[in-house]
C-alpha positions in Angstrom: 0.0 0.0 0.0 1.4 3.4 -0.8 0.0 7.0 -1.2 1.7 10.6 -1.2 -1.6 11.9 1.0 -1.0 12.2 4.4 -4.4 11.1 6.3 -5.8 12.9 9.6 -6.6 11.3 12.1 -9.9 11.3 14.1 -10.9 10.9 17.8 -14.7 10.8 17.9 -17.4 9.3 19.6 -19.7 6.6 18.5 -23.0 7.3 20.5 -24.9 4.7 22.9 -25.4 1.3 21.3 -27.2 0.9 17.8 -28.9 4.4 17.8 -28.5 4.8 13.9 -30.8 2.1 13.5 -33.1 3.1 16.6 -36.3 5.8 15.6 -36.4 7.4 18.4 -32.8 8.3 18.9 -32.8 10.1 15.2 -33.6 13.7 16.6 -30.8 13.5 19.9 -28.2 12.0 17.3 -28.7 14.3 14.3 -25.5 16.3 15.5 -23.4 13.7 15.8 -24.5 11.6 12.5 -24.0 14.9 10.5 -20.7 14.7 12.1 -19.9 11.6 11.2 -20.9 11.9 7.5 -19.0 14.4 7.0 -15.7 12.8 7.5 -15.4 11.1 3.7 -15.9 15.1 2.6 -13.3 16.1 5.0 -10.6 13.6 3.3 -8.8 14.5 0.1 -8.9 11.2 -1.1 -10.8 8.0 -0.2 -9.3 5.9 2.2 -8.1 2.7 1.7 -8.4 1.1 4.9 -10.3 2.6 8.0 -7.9 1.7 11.5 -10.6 1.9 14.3 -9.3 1.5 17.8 -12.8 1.4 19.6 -13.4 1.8 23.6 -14.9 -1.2 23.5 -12.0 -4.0 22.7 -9.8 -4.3 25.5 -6.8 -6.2 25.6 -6.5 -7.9 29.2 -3.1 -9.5 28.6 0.3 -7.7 27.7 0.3 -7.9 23.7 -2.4 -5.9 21.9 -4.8 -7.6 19.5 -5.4 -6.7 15.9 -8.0 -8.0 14.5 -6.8 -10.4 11.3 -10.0 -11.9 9.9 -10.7 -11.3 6.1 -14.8 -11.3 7.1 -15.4 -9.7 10.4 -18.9 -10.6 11.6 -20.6 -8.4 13.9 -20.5 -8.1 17.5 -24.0 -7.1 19.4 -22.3 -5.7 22.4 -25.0 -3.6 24.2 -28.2 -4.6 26.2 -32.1 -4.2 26.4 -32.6 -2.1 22.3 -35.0 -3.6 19.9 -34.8 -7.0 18.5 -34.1 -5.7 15.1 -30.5 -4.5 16.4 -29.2 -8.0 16.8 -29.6 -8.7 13.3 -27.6 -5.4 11.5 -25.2 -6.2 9.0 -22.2 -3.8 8.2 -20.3 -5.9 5.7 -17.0 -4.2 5.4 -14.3 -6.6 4.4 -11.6 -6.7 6.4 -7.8 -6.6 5.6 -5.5 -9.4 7.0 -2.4 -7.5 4.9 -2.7 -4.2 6.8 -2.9 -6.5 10.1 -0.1 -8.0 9.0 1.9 -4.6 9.2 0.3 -3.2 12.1 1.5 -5.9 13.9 4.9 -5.6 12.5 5.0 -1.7 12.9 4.2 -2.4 16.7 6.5 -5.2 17.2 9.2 -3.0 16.2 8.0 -0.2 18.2 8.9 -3.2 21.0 5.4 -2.8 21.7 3.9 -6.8 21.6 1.0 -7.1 19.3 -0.8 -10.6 17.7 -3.4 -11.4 15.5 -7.0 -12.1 16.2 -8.5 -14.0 13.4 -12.1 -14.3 15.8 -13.0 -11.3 16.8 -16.1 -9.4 14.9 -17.1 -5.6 14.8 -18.0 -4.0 18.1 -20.7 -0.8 18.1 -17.9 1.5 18.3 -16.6 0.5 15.0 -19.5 -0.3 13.1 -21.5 2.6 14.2 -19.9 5.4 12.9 -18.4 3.2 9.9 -21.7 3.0 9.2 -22.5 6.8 9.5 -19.8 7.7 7.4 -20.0 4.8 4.6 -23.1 3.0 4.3 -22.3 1.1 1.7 -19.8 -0.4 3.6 -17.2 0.1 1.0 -13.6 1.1 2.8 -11.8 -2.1 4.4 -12.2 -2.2 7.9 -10.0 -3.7 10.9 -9.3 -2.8 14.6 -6.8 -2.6 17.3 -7.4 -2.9 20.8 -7.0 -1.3 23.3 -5.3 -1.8 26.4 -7.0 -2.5 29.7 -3.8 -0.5 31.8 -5.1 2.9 29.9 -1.7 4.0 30.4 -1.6 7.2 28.6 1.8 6.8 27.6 1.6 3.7 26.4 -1.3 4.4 24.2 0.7 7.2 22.8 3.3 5.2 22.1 1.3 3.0 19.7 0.0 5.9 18.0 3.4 7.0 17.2 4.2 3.5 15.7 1.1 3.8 13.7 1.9 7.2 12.0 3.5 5.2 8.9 -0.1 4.3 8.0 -1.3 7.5 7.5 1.1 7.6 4.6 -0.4 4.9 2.9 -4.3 6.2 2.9 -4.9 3.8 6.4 -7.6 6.5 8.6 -6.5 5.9 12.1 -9.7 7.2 14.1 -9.8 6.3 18.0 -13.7 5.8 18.7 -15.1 6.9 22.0 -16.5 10.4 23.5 -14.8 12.8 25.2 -17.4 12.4 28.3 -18.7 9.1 29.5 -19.9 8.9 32.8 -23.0 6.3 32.2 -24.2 7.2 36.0 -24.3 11.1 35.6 -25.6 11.5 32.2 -28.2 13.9 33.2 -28.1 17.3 35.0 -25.6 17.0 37.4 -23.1 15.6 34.4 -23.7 19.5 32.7 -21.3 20.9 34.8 -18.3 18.6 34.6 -18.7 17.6 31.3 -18.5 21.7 30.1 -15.4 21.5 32.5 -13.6 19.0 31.1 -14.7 20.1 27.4 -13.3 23.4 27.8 -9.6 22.2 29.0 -9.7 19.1 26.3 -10.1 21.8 23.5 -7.0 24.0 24.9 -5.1 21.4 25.6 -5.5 19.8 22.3 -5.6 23.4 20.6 -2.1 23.5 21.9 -0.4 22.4 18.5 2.8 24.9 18.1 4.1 23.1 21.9 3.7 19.1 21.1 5.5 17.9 23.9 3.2 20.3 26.1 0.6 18.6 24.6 1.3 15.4 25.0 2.5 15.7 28.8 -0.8 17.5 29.8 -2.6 14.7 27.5 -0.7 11.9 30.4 -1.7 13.7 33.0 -5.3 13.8 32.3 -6.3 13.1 35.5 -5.1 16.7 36.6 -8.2 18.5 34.5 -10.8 19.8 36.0 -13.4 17.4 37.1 -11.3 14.8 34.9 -12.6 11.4 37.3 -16.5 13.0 36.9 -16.0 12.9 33.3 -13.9 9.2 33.0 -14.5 7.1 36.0 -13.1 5.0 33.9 -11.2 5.8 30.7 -11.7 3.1 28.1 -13.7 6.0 26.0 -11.3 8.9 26.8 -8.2 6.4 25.8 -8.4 6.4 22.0 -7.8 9.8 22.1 -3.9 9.0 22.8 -3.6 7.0 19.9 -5.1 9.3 17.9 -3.1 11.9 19.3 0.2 9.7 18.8 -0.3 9.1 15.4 -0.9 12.8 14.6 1.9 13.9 16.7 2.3 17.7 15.9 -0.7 18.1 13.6 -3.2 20.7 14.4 -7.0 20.1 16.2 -9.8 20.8 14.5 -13.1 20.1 16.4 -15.4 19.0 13.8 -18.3 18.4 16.0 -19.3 20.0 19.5 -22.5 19.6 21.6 -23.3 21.6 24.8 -27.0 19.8 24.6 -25.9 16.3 23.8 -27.9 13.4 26.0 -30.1 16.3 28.0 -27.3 18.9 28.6 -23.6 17.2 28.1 -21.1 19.0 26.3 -19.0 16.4 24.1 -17.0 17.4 21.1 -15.2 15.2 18.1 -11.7 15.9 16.9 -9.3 15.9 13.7 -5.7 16.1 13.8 -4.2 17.0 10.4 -1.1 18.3 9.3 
């Protein structure tokens, strides 16, 4: 694979569970489905790969996983929606060369990695896949997570990912900048405002990289940062994201200050 286009990269949510599919949720989700579609118009050229590293695949043991199968199946990984959202398709074909190389790229990183030849497509991939090509034409694969969330770490694997962007791979890390399932309603407006506001400076903070990055590992340090993530699986994918793009500048391609009765969540690009 080989291209002269240097790719973004994306850190964005994916929404609660099925919700493109759901009626109901069409109205609280417009913002972030116009979002989402977007992204193929915000690319110079078509990708030839989508990289997703979604919240929701964790690796538990030391290497990372990356998933290998040439015809990922889907994964239903929520509760209680409609019986109609355990039989979606999202047929993208996946790419066992690319896993191939990310595997190598992070091996020589010194970072371990294998291949998963069994695992399908979780929500946070194939939702806003879906949102941004129906049609299910771009290759798809994922990369896990790990269940540490050491910031650093997570950086580190962006960093050994950058090569893709060179060869039309779109690295997007899939999560939401707050996610705090047990204060989603009023008393998450504050916090999640809080945390919004010093996420966007800190990630506005382009022309000072290593600034970036350090106040990026200490996370934890932002105002009401453990309201926001009690636990940061969906705050995570940011640092791969943010590894990959290393210097490149933020653009915030979709803010909410209304989002699930009065959050304030916002979507990023990094491009050079």
């Amino acid at each position: 694979m080989s291209s002269t286009v240097l790719l973004p990269t994306y850190f964005i949510s994916h929404g609660g569970g099925p919700w493109p599919w759901i009626a109901e949720a069409q109205a609280m989700y417009a913002p972030l489905r116009a979002a989402l579609a977007s992204i193929p118009e915000q690319l110079s050229t078509p990708p030839k790969a989508i990289l997703m590293v979604s919240a929701h695949w964790e690796a538990e043991q030391e290497p990372l996983l990356v998933m290998a199968a040439d015809q990922p199946s889907m994964l239903y990984d929520y509760y209680g929606f409609p019986p109609h959202t355990y039989q979606l398709s999202y047929p993208a074909t996946g790419l066992p060369v690319l896993a191939q190389e990310v595997q190598a790229l992070l091996t020589t990183a010194g970072i371990p990695a294998v291949l998963d030849y069994e695992r399908d497509f979780d929500h946070g991939a194939f939702v806003p896949a879906y949102c941004m090509y129906p049609e299910a034409q771009i290759p798809m694969l994922q990369l896990s997570i790990h269940s540490d969330y050491d910031p650093q770490k997570h950086i580190n694997i962006g960093q050994a990912l950058r090569p893709l962007r060179e060869q039309g791979v779109l690295i997007i890390g899939s999560g939401l900048s707050y996610h705090n399932l047990r204060n989603m309603g009023p008393g998450g407006v504050q916090p999640s405002a809080q945390f919004d506001r010093w996420l966007h400076e800190t990630l506005g903070n382009h022309e000072h990289p290593e600034q970036r990055l350090e106040a990026l590992r200490q996370w934890e340090q932002a105002p009401s940062a453990r309201i926001a993530h009690p636990r940061e699986d969906h705050l995570i994918p940011l640092m791969v994201a943010i590894g990959a793009a290393q210097e490149a500048v933020a653009h915030r391609f979709h803010h909410e200050t209304q989002a699930f009765g009065g959050l304030t969540v916002s979507s990023y690009r990094f491009d050079n």
